[in-house]
C-alpha positions, 0 to 999 in steps of 0.5 A: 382813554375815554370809552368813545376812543376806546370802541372807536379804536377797535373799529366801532362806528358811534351812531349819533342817537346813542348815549356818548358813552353808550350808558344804558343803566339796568332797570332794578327788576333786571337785577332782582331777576338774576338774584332769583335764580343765581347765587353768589359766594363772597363780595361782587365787582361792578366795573361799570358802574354808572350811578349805582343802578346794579350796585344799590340793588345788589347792597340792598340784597345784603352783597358786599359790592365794590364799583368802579367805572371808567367815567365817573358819574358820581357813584363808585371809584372812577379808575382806569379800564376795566380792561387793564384790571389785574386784581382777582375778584370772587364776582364779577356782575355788570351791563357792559357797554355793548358792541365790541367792549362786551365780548372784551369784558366777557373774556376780560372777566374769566381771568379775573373772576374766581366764582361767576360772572353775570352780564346783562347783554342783548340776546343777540350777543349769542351771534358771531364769528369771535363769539363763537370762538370766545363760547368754545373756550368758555361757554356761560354755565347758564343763560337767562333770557327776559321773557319780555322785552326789556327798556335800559335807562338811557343816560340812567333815566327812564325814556320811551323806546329802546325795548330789547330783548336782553338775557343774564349770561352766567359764567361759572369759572373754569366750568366747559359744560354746555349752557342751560337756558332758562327765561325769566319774567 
């Protein structure tokens, strides 16, 4: 099932001036940033992947990176949904597609990720009744909130506008404590 048919089917409504398959690639500062403040233990799953943004970045920092993503871009393993996934991975570090997929990747993510999960998602990913929910049964350990507003790569390339305000949400398995907030710069 393509992504498209997948966000399509639980309700989202594609706007026409979004990336067919809402692909917006992560700056390497963005990774860089995370990897000031967070460690992590053992190997790194990113499920999507799209032409390796996150993933060269991480391998170039010494991590031993498994990719995949749902359409195949040339980078990683092209497999099924991440969604559908079942095999434990130590961590778990990605920009999901937003709207909807995000909070079934975040939720996806506690069940498959031994140590942390890391997602780059918009600040406003905070907002919401099912995300309410979601943050009582499992609130992120920390969240690190761009001090300065942020431009994903739009199909993996640099492009004028798009400027977000984006923050690392950070899961730590099993952990109910209350989230930290910290910024980055």
């Amino acid at each position: 099932m393509s992504l498209e048919v997948a966000m399509k089917s639980i309700g989202f409504n594609m706007r026409s001036d979004r990336q067919k398959d809402d692909y917006y690639a992560t700056p390497p500062e963005a990774v860089d940033a995370l990897l000031s403040v967070e460690s992590f233990e053992g190997g790194i799953f990113e499920p999507c992947c799209g032409e390796g943004h996150i993933s060269k970045r991480l391998i170039e920092h010494g991590f031993d990176v498994e990719s995949s993503d749902l359409v195949d871009r040339g980078y990683g393993t092209s497999r099924r949904d991440f969604l559908w996934e079942r095999e434990k991975r130590d961590n778990i570090i990605t920009n999901p597609p937003y709207a909807k997929m995000a909070l079934l990747m975040a939720e996806h993510s506690q069940k498959i990720a031994r140590y942390k999960t890391a997602l780059l998602l918009k600040i406003t990913f905070l907002e919401g009744v099912a995300r309410a929910k979601f943050f009582k049964q499992h609130p992120p350990k920390r969240i690190w909130v761009f001090s300065k507003r942020m431009s994903l790569l739009k199909d993996g390339q640099s492009y004028k506008g798009g400027m977000m305000c984006l923050a690392w949400f950070v899961w730590e398995t099993g952990s109910e404590t209350a989230p930290k907030i910290g910024w980055l710069s």
